[in-house]
DSSP file (Angstrom, degrees, kcal/mol; ACC not computed):
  #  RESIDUE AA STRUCTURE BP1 BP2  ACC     N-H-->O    O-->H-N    N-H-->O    O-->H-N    TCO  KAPPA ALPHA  PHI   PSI    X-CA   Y-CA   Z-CA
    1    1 A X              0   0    0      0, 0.0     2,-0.2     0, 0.0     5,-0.0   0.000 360.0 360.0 360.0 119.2   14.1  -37.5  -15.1
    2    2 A X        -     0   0    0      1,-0.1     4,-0.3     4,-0.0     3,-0.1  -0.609 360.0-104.9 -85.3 149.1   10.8  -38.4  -12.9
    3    3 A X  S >  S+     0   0    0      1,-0.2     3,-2.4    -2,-0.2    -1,-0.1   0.777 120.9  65.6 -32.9 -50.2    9.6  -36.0  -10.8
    4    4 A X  T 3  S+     0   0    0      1,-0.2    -1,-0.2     3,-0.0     0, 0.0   0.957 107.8  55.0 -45.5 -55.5   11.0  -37.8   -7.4
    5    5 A X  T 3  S+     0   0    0     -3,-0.1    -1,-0.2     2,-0.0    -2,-0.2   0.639  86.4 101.8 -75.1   7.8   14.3  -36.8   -9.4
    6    6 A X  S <  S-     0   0    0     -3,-2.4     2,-0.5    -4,-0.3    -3,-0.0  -0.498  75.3-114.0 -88.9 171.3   13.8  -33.0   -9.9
    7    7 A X        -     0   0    0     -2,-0.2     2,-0.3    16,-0.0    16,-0.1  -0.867  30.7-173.5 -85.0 126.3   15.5  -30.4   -7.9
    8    8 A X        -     0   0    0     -2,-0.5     2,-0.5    14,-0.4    35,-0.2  -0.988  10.8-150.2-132.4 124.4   13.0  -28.6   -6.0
    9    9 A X  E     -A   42   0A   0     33,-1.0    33,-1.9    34,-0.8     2,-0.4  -0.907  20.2-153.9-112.9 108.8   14.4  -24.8   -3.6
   10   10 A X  E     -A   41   0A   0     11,-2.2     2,-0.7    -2,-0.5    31,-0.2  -0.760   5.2-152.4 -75.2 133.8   12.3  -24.4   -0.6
   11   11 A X  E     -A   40   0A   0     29,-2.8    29,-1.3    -2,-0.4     2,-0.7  -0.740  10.6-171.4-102.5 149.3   11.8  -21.2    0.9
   12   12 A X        +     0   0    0      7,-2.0    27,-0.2    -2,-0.7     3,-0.1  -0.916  12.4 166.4-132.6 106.4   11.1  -20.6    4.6
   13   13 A X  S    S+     0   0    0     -2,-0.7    -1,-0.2    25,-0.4    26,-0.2   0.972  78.2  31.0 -62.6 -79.0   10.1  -16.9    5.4
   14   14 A X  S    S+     0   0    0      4,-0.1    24,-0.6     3,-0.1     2,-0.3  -0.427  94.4 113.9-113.4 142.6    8.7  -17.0    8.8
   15   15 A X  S >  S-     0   0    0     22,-0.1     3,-0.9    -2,-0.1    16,-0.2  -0.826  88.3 -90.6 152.2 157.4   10.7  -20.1   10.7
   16   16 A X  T 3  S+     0   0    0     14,-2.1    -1,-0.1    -2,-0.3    15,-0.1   0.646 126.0  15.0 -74.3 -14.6   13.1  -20.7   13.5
   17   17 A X  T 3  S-     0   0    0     -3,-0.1    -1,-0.2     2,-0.1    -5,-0.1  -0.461  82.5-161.8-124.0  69.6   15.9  -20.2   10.3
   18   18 A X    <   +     0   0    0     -3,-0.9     2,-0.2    12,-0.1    -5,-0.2  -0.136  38.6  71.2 -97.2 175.6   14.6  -18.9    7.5
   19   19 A X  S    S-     0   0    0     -9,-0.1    -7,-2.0     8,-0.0     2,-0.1  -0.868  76.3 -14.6 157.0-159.6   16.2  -19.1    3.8
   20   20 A X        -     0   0    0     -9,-0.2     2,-0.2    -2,-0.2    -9,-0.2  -0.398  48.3-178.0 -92.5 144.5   16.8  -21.8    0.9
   21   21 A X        -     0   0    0    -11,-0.2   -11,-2.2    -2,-0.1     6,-0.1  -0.754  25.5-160.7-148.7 137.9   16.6  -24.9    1.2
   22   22 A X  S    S+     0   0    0     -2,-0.2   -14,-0.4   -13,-0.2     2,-0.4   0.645  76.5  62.9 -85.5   8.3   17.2  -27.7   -1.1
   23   23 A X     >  -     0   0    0      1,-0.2     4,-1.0   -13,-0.1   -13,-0.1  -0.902  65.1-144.2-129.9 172.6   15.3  -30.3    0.8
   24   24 A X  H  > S+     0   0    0     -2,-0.4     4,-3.6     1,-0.2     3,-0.3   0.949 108.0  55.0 -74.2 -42.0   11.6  -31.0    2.0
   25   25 A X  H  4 S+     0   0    0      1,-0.3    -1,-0.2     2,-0.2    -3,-0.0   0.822 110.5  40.4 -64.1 -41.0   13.3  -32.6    5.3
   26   26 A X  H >> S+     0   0    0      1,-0.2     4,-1.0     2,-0.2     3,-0.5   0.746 118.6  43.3 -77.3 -36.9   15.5  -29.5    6.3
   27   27 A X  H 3X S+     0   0    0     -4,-1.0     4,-1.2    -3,-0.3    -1,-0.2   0.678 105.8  59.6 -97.1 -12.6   13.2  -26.9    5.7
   28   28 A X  H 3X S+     0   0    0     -4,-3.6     4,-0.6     1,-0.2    -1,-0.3   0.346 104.1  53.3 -96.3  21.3   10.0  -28.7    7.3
   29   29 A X  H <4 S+     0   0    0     -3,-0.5    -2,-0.2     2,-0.1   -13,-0.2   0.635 105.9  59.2-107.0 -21.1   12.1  -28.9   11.1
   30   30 A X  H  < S+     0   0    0     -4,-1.0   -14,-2.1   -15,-0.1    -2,-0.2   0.964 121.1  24.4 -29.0 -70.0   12.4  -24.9   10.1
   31   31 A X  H >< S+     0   0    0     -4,-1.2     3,-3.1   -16,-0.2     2,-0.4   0.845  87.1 104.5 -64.4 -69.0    8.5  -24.9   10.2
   32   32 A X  T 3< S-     0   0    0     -4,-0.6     3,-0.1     1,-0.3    -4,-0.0  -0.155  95.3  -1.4 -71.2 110.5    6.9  -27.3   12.0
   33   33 A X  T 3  S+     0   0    0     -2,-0.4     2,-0.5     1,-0.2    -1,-0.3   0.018  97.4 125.3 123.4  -0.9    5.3  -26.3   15.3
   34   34 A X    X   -     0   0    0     -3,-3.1     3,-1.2   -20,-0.1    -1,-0.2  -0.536  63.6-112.2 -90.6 138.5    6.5  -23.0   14.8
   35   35 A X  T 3  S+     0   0    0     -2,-0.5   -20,-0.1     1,-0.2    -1,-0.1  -0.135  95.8   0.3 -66.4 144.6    3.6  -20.1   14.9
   36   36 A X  T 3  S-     0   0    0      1,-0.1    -1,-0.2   -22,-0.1     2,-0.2   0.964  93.8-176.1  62.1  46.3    2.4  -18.2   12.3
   37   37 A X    <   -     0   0    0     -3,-1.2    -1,-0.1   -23,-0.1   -22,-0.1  -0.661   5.7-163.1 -65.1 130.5    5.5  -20.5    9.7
   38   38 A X        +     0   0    0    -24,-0.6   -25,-0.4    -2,-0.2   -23,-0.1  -0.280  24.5 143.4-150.6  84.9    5.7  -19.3    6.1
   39   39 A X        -     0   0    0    -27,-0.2     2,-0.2   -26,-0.2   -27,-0.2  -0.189  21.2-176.1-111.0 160.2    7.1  -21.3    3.7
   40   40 A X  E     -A   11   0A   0    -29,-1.3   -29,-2.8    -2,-0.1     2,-0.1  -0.930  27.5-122.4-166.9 149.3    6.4  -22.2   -0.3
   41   41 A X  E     -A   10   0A   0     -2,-0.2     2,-0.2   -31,-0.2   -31,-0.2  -0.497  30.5-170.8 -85.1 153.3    8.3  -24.9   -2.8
   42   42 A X  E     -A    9   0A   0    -33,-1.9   -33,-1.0     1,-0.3     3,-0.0  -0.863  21.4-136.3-137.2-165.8    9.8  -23.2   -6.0
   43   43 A X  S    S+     0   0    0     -2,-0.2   -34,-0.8   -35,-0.2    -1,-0.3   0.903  85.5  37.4 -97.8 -75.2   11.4  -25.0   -9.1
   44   44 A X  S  > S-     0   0    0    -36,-0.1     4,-1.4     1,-0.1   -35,-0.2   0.019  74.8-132.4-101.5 177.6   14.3  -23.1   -9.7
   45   45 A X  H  > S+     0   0    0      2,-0.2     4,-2.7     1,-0.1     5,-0.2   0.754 104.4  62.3-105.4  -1.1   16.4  -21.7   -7.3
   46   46 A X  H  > S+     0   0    0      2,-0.2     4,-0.7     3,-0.2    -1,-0.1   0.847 109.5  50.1 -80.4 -26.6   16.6  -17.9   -9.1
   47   47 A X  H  > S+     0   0    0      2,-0.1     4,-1.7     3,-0.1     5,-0.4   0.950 108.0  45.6 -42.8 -60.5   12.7  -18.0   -8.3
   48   48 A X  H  X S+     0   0    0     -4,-1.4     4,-2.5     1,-0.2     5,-0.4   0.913 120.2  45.2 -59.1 -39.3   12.9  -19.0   -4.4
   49   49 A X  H  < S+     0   0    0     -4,-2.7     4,-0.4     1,-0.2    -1,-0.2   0.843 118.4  44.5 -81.6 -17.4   16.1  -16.0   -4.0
   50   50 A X  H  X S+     0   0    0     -4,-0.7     4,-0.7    -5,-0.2    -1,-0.2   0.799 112.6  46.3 -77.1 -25.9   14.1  -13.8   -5.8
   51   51 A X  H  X S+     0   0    0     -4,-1.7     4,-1.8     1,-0.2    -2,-0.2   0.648 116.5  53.5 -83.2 -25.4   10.8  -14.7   -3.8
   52   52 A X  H  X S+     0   0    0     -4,-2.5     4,-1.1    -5,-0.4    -1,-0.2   0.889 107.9  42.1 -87.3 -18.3   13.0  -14.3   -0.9
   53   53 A X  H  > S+     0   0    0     -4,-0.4     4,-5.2    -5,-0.4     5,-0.3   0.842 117.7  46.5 -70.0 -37.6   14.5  -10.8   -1.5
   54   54 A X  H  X S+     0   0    0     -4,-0.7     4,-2.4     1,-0.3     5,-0.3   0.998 110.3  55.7 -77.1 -38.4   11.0   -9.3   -2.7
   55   55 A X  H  X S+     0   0    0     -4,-1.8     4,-2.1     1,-0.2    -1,-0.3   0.831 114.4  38.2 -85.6 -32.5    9.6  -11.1    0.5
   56   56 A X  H  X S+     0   0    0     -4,-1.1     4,-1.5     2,-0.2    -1,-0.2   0.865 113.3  59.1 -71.6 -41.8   12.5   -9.0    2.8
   57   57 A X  H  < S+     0   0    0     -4,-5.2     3,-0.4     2,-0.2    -2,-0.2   0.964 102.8  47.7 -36.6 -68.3   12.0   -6.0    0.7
   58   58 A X  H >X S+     0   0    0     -4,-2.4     3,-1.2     1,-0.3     4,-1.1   0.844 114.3  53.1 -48.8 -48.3    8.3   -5.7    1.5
   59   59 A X  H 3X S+     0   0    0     -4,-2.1     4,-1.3    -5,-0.3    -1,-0.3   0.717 102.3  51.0 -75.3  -9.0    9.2   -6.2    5.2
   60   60 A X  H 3X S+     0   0    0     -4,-1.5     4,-0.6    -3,-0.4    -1,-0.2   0.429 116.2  44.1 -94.9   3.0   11.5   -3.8    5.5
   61   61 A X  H <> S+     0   0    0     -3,-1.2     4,-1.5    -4,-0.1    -2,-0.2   0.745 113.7  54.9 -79.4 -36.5    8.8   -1.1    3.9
   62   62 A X  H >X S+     0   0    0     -4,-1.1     4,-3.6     2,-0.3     3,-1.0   0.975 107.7  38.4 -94.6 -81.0    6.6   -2.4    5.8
   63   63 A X  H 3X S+     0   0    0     -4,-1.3     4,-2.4     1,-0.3    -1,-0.2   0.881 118.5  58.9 -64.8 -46.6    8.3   -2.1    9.3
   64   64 A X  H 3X S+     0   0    0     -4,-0.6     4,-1.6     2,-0.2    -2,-0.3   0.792 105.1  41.6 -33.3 -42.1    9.5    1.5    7.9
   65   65 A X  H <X S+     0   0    0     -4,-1.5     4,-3.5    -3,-1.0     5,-0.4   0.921 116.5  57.8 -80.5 -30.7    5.9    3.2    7.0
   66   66 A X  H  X S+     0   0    0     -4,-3.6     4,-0.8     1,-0.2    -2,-0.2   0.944 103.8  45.2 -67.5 -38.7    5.2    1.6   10.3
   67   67 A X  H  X S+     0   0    0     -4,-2.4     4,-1.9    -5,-0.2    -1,-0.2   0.914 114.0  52.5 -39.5 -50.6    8.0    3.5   12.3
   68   68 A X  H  X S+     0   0    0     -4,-1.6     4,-1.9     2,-0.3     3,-0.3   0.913 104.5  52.0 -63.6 -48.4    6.9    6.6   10.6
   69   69 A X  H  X S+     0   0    0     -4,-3.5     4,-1.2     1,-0.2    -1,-0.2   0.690 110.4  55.3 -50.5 -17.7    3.2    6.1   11.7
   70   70 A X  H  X S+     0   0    0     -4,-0.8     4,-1.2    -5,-0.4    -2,-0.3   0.894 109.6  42.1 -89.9 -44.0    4.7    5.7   15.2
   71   71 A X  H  X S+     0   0    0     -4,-1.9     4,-0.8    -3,-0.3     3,-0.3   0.888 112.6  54.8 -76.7 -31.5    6.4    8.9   15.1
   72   72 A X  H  < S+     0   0    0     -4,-1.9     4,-0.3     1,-0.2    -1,-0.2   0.834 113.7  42.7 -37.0 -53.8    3.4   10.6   13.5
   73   73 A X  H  < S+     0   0    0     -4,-1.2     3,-0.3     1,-0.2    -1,-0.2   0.842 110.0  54.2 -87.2 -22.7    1.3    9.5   16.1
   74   74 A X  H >< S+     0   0    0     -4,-1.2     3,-0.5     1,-0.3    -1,-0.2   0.653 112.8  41.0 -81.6 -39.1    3.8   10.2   19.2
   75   75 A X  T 3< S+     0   0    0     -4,-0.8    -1,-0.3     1,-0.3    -2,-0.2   0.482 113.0  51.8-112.8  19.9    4.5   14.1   18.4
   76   76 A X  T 3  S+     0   0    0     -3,-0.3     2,-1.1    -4,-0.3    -1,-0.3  -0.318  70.4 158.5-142.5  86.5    1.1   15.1   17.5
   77   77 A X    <   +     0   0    0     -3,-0.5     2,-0.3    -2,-0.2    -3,-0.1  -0.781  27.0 154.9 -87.9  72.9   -0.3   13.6   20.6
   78   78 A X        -     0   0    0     -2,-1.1     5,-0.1    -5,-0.1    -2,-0.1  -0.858  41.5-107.0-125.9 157.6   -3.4   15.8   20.4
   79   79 A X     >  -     0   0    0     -2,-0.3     4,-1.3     1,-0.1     5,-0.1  -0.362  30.2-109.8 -71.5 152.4   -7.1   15.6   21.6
   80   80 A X  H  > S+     0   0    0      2,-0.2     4,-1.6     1,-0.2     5,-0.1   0.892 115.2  43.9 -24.1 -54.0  -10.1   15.0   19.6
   81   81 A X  H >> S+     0   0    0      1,-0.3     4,-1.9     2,-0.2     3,-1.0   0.989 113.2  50.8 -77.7 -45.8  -11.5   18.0   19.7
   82   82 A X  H 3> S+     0   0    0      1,-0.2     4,-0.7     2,-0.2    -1,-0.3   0.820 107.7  54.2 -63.7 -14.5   -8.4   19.9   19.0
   83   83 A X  H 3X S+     0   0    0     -4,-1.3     4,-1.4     2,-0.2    -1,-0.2   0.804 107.5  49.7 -36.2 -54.5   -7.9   17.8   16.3
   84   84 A X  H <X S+     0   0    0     -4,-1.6     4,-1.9    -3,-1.0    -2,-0.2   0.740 110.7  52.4 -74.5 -34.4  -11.6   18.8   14.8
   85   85 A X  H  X S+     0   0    0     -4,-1.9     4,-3.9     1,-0.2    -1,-0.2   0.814 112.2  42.4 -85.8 -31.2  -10.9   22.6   15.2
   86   86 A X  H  X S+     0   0    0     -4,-0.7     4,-1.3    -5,-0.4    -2,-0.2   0.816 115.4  46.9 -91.8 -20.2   -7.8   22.5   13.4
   87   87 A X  H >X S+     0   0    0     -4,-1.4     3,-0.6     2,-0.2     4,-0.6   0.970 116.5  50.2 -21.8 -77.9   -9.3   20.1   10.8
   88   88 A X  H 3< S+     0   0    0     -4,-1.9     4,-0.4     1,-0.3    -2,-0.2   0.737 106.4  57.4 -57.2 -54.2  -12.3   22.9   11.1
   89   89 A X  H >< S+     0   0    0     -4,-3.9     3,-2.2     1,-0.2    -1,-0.3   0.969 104.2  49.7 -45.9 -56.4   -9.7   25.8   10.6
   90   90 A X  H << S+     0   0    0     -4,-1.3    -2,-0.3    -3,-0.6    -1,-0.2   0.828 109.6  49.4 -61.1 -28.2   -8.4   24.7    7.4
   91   91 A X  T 3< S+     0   0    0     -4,-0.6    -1,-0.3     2,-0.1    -2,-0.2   0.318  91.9  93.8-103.2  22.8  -11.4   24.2    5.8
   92   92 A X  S <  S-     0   0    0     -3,-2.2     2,-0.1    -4,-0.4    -3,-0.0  -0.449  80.1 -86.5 -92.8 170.5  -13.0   27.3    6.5
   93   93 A X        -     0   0    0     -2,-0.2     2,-0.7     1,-0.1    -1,-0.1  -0.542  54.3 -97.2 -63.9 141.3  -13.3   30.6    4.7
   94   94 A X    >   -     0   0    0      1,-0.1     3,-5.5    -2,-0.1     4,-0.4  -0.541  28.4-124.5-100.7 139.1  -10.9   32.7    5.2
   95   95 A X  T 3> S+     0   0    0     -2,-0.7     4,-2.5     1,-0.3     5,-0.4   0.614 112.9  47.9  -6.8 -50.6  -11.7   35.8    8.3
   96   96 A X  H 3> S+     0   0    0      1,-0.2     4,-1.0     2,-0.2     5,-0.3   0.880 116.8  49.3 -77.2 -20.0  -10.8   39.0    5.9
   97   97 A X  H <> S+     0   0    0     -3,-5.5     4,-2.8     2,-0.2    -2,-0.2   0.972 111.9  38.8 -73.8 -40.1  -13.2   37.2    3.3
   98   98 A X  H  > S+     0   0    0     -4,-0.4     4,-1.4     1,-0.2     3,-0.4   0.972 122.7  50.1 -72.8 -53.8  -16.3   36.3    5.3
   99   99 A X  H  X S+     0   0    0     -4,-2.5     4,-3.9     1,-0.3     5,-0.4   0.813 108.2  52.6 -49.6 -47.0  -15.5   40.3    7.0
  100  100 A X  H  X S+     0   0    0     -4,-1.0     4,-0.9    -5,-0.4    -1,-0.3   0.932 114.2  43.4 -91.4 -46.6  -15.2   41.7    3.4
  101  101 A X  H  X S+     0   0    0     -4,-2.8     4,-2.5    -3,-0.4    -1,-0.3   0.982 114.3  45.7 -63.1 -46.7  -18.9   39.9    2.6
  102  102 A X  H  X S+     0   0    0     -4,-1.4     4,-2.1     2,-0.2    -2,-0.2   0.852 115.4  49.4 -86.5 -28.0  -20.9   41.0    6.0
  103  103 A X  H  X S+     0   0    0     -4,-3.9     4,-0.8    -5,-0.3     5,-0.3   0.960 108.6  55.0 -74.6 -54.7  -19.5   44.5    5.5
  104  104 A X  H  X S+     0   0    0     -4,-0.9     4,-1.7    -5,-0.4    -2,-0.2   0.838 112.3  38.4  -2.8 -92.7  -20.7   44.3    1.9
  105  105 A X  H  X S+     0   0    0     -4,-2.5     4,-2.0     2,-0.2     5,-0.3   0.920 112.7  57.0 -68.9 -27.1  -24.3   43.5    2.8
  106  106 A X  H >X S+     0   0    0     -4,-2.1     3,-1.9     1,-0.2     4,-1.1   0.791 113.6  47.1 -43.5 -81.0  -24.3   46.3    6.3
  107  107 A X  H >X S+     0   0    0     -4,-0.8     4,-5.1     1,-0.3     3,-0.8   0.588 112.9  48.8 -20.3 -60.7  -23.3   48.8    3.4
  108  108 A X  H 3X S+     0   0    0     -4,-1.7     4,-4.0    -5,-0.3    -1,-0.3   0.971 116.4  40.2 -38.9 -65.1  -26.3   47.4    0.9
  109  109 A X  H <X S+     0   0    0     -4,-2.0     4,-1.1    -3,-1.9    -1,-0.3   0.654 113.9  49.1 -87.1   5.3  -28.8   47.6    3.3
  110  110 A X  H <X S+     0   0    0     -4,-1.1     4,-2.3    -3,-0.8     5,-0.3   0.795 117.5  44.9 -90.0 -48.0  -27.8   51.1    5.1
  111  111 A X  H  X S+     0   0    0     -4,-5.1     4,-3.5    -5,-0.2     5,-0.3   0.976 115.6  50.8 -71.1 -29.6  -27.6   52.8    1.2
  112  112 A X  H  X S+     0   0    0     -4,-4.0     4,-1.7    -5,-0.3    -1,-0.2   0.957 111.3  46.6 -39.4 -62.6  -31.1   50.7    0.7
  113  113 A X  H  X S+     0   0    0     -4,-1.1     4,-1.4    -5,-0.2    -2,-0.2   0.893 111.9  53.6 -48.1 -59.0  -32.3   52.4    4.0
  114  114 A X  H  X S+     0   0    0     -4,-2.3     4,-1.9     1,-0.3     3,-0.4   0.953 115.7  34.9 -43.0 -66.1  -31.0   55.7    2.7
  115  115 A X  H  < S+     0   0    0     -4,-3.5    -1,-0.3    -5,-0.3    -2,-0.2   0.784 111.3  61.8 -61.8 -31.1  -32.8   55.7   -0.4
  116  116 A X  H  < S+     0   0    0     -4,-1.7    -1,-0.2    -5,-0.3    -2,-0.2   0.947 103.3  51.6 -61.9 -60.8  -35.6   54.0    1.0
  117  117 A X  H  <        0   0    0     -4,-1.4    -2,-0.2    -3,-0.4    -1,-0.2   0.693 360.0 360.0-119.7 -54.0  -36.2   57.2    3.5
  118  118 A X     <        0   0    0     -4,-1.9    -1,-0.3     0, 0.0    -2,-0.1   0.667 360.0 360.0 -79.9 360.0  -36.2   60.0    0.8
């Protein structure tokens, strides 16, 4: 068998139909003149249905995390700066600690003062 005689399964992602196809002819009027076409030869044809599943898979993740990002961005339709304060919030110490430290040192330096005095 010469090469001219093997079977060769084109795939056409992006194309005005796209899918299997077992000839150059059929699958380059898919392609040609259409933008952003994205097509690739395979040998066998369990490669090209496999390259064509994973290739649908990935877009259909794809266009999901993007949905999600959309909704994400849509309800917490918030300003910079309130953004930065709430950021700001989380990563602070928290109110009864920092309280529970400055009363700490008052105490120190009033029993200091005391002792100091006598």
């Amino acid at each position: 068998m010469t090469s001219e005689d093997k079977q060769y399964y084109w795939v056409v992602f992006v194309g005005r139909n796209p899918g299997i196809y077992t000839s150059w002819e059929t699958a380059e009027l898919q392609v040609n003149g259409y933008p952003g076409n994205l097509k690739k030869r395979y040998n066998t044809f369990d490669e090209a249905e496999g390259a064509l599943l994973q290739f649908h898979e990935e877009r259909y993740r794809l266009n999901q995390m993007q949905s999600v990002r959309t909704e994400h961005q849509s309800t917490n339709d918030t300003s910079t700066s309130t953004r930065f304060l709430q950021v700001h919030r989380q990563q602070s110490l928290p109110t009864s600690f920092v309280l529970g430290i400055f009363l700490g040192f008052v105490t120190c330096i009033f029993i200091a003062l005391v002792f100091d005095s006598e």
